[in-house]
KEVEX-348255 format. One record per residue (C-alpha): z, y, x. Coordinates in steps of 0.02 Angstrom, whole numbers, plus 50000, padded with zeros to 5 digits. Each point is the difference from the previous one (the first is absolute). Layout:
N
c3, c2, c1
Z, Y, X
...
//
This chain:
326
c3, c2, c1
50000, 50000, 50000
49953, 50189, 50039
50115, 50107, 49979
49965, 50188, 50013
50158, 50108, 50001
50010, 50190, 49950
50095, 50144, 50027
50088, 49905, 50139
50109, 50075, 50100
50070, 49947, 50193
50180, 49911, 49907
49884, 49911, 49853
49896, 49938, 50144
50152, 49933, 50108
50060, 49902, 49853
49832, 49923, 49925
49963, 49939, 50178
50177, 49913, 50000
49984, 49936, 49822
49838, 49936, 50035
50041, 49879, 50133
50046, 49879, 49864
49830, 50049, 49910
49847, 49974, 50129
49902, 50160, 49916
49883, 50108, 50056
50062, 50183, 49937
49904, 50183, 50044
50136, 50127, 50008
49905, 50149, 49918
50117, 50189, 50029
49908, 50066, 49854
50053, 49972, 49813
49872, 49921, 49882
49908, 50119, 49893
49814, 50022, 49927
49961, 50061, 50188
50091, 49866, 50077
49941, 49847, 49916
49860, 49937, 50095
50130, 49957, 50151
50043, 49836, 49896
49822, 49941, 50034
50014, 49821, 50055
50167, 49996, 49944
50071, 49849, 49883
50156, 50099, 49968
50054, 50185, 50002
50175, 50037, 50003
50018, 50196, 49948
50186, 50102, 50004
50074, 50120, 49877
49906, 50148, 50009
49817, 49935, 50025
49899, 50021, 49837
49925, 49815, 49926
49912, 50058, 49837
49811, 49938, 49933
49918, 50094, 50109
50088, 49896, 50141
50024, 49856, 49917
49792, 50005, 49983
49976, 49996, 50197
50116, 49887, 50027
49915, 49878, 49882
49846, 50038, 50080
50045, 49962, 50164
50075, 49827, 49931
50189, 50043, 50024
50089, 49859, 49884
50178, 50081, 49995
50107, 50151, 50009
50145, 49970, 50089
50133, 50170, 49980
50155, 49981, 50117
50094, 50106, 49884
50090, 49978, 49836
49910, 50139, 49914
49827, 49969, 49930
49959, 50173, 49908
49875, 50046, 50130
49886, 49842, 49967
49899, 49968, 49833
50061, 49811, 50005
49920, 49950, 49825
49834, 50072, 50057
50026, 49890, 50159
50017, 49853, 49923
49851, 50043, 49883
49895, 49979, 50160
50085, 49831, 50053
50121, 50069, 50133
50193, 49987, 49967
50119, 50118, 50054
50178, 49938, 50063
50130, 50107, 50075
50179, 49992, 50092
50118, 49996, 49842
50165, 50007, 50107
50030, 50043, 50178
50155, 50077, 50039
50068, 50091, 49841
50159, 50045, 50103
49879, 50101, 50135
49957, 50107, 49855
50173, 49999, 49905
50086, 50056, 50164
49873, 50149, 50029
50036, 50043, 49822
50174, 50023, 50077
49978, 50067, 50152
49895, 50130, 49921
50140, 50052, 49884
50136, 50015, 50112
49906, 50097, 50118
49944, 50121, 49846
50187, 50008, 49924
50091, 50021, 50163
49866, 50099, 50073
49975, 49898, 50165
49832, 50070, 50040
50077, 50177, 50015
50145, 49937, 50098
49883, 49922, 50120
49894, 50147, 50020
50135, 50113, 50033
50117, 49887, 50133
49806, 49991, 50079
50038, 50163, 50042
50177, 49987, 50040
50057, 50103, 49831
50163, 49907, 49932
50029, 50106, 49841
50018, 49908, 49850
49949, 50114, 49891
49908, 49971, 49884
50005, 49817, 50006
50118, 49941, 49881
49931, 49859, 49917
50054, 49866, 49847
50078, 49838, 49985
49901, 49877, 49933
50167, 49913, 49931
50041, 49999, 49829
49822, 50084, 49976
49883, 49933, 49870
49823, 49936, 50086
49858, 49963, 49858
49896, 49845, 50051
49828, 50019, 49939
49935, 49825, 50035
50071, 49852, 50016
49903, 49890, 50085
50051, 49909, 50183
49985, 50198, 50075
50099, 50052, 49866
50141, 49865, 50027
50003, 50026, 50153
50069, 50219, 49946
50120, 49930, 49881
50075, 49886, 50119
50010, 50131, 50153
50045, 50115, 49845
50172, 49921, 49948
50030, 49995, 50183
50036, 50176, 50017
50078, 50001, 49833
49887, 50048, 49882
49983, 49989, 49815
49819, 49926, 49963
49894, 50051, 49854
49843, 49911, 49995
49837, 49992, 49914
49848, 49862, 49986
49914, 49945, 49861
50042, 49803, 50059
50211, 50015, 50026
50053, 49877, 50099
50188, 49960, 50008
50116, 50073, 50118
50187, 50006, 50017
50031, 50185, 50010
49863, 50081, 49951
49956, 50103, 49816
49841, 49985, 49959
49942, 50146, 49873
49832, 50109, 49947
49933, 50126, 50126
50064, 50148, 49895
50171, 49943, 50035
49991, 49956, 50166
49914, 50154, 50069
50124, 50091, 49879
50169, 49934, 50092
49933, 49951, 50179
50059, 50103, 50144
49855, 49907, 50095
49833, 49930, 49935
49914, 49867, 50112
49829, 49927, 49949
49946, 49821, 50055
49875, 49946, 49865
49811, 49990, 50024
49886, 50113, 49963
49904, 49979, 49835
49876, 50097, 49868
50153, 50002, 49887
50140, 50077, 50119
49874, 50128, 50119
50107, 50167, 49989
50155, 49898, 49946
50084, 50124, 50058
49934, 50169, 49946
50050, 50169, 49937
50084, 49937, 49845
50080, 49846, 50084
50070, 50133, 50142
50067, 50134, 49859
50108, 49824, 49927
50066, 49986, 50213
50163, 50072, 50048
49958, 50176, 50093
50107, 49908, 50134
49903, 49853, 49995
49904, 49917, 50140
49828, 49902, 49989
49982, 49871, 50134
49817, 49902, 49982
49959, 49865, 50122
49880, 49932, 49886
49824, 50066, 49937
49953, 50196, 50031
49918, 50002, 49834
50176, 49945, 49900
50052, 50225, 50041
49901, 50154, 49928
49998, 50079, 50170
49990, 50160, 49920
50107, 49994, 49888
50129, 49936, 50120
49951, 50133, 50138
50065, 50136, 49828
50139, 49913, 49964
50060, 50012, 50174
49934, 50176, 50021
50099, 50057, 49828
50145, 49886, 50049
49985, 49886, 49869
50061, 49855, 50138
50105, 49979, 50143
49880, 49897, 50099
49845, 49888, 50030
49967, 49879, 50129
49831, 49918, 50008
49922, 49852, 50099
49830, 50027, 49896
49883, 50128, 49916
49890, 50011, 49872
49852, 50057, 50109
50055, 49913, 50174
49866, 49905, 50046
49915, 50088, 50134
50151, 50094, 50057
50145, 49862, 50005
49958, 49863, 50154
49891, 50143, 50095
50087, 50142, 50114
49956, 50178, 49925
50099, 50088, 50098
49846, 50079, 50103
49891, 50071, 49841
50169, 50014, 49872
49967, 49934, 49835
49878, 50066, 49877
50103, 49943, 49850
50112, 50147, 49937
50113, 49897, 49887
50059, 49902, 50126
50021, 50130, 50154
50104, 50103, 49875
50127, 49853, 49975
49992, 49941, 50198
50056, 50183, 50002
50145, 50007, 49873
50190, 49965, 50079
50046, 49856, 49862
49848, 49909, 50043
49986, 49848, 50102
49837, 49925, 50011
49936, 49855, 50105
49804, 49910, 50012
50041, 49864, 49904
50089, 49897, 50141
50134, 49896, 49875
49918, 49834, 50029
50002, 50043, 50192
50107, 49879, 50069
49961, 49846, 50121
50057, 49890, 49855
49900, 50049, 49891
49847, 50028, 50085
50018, 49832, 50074
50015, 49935, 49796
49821, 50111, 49960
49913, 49912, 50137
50073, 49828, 49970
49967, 50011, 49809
49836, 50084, 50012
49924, 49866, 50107
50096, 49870, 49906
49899, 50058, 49840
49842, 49979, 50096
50047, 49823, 50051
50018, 49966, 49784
49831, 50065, 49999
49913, 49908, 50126
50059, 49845, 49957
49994, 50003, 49799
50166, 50008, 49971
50066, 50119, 49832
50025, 50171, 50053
50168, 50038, 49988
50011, 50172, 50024
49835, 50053, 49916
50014, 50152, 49906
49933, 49953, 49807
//
């Protein structure tokens, strides 16, 4: 099998090459992401394994048929950016990595929020430069503080169990409740409505794009803050850059955008960014944002690689495709 691999990056490389010891495949590591421009690189390829932000609709799906590619292979858990019906429609399924370390994401989620609540970035910044003041920094215990779990799949878990950790009470929300010792499950209207912090860890769908919006942020505490390690599209980044402006929330912190693909995984810091929305909450003080690096861990980039290839080996040898996206 052919693999052609894109938007690879030097640590997605490392890891494939490991994984694929116990595989025997031929992979093309391709640095661009796969697009309508990009989509004549899979030529010759029996496989094409694309990340989060490349773009896999008809147009792509057409080449790729054309050049006999006989399955999609996403090493990611998200599958909005790929037109899987229409794939299959053409005879190639599309599989992806269901699970690979929900805690590297859950922790982020964390680490993101204490940083934003006790202000470690500005602490860092200033010690940099040898200024000990505290003021200014005084931040918020997250004990005793109501966290509203939007999500609860294995990601989502993952929150509520580093959640009652610190001593939180946990709202949460998902159409499919699953039961959990210590945890109120509720509508969104109450959660957002009692939650000191809101943390999103559901997929990204048609039904819940701009879940959280200007009317979902006027139900928020104006102490609130939004933590999303999840899909960029879930957040009305404009109505969220208002809210902050007009101090409708305490906080954000962010691990993906909307409109990140072409920005997040590349270094801008050369031209800037063209992409006002976003510069303007890089630029606010309660805003924490990082390029979509929750996943980032050996762990689970080791679990992408094994599981990708592991798909591929279903494939090739007619087994049923476990992880194919239906």
């Amino acid at each position: 099998m052919r693999i052609a691999l894109f938007d690879t990056k030097s640590y997605d490389r490392t890891h494939f090459e490991e994984a694929n010891k116990a595989f025997g495949y031929e992979i093309i590591y391709h640095e661009s992401s796969l697009n309508k421009n990009t989509a004549l690189l899979a030529k010759g390829a029996d496989v094409v394994c694309p990340f989060v932000n490349c773009t896999v609709d008809k147009d792509v799906i057409d080449v790729l048929a054309e050049e006999g590619v006989k399955l999609i292979a996403l090493r990611s858990a998200g599958f909005n950016n790929t037109d899987y019906k229409y794939a299959l429609s053409k005879g190639i399924p599309v599989v992806r990595v269901p699970a690979y370390s929900p805690h590297a994401v859950a922790e982020h989620s964390f680490a993101l929020l204490l940083a934003l609540v006790r202000k470690l970035t500005h602490a860092y910044v200033r010690t940099r430069e040898f200024n000990f003041s505290l003021s200014g920094l005084v931040g918020m215990d997250l004990y005793g503080k109501t966290i509203g779990i939007v999500g609860t799949g294995k990601i989502g878990q993952c929150a509520i169990d580093i959640a009652k950790g610190f001593g939180m009470r946990v709202l949460a929300y998902d159409p499919f409740p699953k039961e959990m010792d210590g945890v109120e499950y509720t509508d969104l209207d109450t959660l957002l409505k009692e939650s000191d912090v809101v943390s999103l860890y559901c997929p990204l769908t048609k039904e819940n794009r701009h879940l959280i919006n200007e009317k979902t942020i006027d139900d928020m505490k104006d102490t609130a803050y939004l933590i999303n390690t999840s899909r960029g599209g879930l957040i009305d980044s404009e109505a969220l850059l208002e809210a902050l402006k007009e101090k409708k929330l305490g906080g954000a912190a962010l691990d993906v955008y909307e409109e990140e693909a072409g920005i997040f995984y590349t270094d801008q810091s050369d031209e800037g960014i063209a992409d006002d929305t976003l510069a303007r909450l890089i630029s606010m003080p309660n805003v924490i944002i990082t390029s979509h690096q929750g996943y980032l861990t050996k762990e689970a980039l080791s679990a992408i690689s094994m599981t990708t290839l592991s798909n591929i080996r279903e494939f090739e040898t007619g087994k049923e495709l476990s992880n194919q996206v239906r």
